[in-house]
C-alpha positions in Angstrom: 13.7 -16.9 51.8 16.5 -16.1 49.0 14.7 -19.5 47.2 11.4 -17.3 47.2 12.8 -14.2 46.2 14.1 -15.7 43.4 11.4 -17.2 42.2 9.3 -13.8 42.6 12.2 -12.5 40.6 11.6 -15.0 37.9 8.2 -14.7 37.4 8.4 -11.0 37.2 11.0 -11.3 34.6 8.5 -13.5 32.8 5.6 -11.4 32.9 7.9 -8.4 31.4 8.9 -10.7 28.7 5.5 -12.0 27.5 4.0 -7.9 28.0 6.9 -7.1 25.8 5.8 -9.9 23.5 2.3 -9.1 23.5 3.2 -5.1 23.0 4.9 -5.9 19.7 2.2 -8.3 18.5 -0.1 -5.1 18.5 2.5 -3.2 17.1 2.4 -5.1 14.0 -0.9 -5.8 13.6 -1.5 -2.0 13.9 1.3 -1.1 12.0 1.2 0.9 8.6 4.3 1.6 5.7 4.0 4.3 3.3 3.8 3.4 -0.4 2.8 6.3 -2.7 2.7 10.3 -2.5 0.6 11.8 -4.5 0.3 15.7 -5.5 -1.5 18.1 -7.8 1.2 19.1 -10.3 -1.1 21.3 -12.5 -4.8 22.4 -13.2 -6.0 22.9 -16.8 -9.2 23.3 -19.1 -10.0 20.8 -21.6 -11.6 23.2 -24.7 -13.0 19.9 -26.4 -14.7 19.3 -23.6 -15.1 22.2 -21.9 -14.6 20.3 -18.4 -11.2 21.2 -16.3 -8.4 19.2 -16.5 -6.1 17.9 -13.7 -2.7 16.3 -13.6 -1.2 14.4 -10.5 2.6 13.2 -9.9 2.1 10.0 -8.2 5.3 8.9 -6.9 5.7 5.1 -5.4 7.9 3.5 -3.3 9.6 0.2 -3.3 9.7 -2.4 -0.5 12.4 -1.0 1.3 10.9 2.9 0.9 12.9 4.5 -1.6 11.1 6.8 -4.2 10.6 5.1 -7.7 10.5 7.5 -11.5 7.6 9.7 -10.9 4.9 9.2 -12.5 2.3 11.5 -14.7 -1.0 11.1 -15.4 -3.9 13.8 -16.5 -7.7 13.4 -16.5 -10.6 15.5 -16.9 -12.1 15.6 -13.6 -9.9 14.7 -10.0 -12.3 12.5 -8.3 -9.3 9.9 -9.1 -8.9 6.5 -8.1 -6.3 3.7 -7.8 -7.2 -0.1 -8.3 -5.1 -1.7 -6.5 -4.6 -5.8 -5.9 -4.1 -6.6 -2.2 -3.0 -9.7 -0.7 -3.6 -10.6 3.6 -1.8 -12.8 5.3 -2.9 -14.8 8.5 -2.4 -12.4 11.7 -0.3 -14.6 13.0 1.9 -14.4 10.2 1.7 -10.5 10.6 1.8 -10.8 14.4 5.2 -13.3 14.3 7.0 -10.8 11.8 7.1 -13.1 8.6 10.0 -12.0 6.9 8.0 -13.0 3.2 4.8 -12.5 4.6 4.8 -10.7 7.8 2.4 -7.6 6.0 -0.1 -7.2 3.2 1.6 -7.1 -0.2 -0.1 -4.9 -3.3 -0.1 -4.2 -6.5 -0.7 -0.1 -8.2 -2.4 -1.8 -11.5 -4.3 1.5 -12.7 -5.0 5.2 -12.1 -8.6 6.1 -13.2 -11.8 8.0 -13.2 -14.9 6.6 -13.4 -17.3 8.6 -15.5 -19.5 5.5 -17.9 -18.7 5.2 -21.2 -16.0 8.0 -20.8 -14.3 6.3 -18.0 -10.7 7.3 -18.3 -7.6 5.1 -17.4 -4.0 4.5 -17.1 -1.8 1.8 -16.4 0.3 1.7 -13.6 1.3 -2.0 -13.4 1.1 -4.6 -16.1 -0.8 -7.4 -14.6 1.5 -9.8 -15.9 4.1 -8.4 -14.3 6.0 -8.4 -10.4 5.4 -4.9 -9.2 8.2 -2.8 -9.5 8.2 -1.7 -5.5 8.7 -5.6 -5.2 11.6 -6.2 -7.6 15.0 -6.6 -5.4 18.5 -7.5 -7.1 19.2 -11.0 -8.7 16.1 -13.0 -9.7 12.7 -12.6 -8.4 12.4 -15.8 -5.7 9.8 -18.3 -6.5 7.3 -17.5 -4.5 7.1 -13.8 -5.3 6.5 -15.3 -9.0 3.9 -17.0 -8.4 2.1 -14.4 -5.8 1.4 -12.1 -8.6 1.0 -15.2 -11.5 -1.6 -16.6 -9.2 -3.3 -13.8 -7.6 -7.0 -14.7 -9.4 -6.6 -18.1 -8.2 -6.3 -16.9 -4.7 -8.6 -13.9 -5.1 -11.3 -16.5 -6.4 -10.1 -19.9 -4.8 -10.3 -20.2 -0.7 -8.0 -23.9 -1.1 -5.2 -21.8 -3.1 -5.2 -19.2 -0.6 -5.6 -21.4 2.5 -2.5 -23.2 1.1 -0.4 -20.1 1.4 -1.9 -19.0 4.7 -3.9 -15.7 2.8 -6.4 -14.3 4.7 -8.0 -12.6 1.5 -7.1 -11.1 -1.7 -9.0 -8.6 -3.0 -9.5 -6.2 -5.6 -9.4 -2.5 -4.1 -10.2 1.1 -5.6 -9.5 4.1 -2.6 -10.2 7.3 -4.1 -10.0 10.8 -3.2 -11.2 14.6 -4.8 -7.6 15.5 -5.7 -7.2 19.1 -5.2 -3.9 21.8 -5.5 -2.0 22.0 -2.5 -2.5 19.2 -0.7 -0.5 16.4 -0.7 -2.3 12.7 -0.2 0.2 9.7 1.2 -0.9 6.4 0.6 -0.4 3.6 3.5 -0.6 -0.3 3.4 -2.2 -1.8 6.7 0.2 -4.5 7.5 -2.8 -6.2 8.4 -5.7 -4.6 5.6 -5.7 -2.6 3.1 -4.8 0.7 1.3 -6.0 3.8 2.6 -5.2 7.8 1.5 -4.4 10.6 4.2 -3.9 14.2 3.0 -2.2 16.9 4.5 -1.0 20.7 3.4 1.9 20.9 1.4 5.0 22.0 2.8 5.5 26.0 2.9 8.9 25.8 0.9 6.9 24.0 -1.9 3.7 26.2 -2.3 3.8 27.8 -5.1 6.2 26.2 -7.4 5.9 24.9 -10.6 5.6 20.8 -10.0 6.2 19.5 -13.4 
């Protein structure tokens, strides 16, 4: 009897294990970090071309979510979008917790609004370089290198990618209608790609003069 009871015991203990297991599986595959804020900081009119102006503070953060230098940009118009690289992993490389490659990585390479010939731009991240929410102390590691160095050849290449276990890589542009007094939070899937909530500015901060 005690031989049975133990048994019963053990296979209880297992199944609590493996639902444990399973539970945090779905917790990473649904999980999301936070990566950029982005606000209104001031409304203008452009006389030259008689079209209102907006300026957003778009303020990034680093792999380890501490705030980067803000940055400015201003464009006539604020249907504003962000082109952003993004690299998946396998889900089971999401689902195990990879420490190098456990979520999607991304690059902020420009700000811009589309508008034909006067499409207008601004660079957030050299191609060339490692983005700067990436960059930890000491030397960049090899593989972090070559991510960014060889994102076309996985972007356009499935053997490069398959090599690395990437699921895709992909150019991406979310885009809102940036408006005063709202501020928009952008989120990397651990699993997919970048998307932008919004929500109402804090009372203490209505008001105030953001630049």
């Amino acid at each position: 009897m005690a031989g049975l009871f133990y048994g019963g015991y053990q296979f209880y203990q297992k199944f609590v294990y493996e639902k444990r297991m399973l539970q945090e599986v779905i917790e990473r595959l649904q999980a999301d970090s936070r990566i950029a804020e982005v606000i209104v900081s001031d409304v203008g009119y452009d006389a030259l071309t008689q079209k209102p102006t907006t300026t957003i503070k778009f303020l990034e953060f680093d792999s380890l979510g501490q705030p980067l230098s803000p940055k400015y940009f201003t464009f006539t118009g604020n249907l504003i979008q962000f082109q952003s690289l993004v690299v998946r992993f396998d889900d089971a490389l999401v689902a195990s917790g990879d420490s190098l490659k456990g979520k999607s990585v991304y690059l902020f390479w420009k700000a811009f609004v589309l508008d034909g010939k006067n499409t207008q731009e601004h660079i957030i991240t050299p191609l060339d370089e490692i983005p700067q929410g990436y960059k930890l102390e000491g030397a960049p590691s090899a593989f972090e290198r070559r991510l960014w160095s060889e994102f076309w050849d996985y972007a356009l290449y499935s053997k490069a990618a398959t090599a690395q276990r990437i699921k895709n890589a992909q150019v991406e542009a979310p885009g809102k209608k940036f408006i005063p007094g709202i501020l928009y939070t952008l989120h990397i899937e651990h699993d997919g790609g970048i998307r932008i909530d919004t929500s109402d500015i804090p009372e203490i901060l209505k008001g105030e003069k953001m630049l």
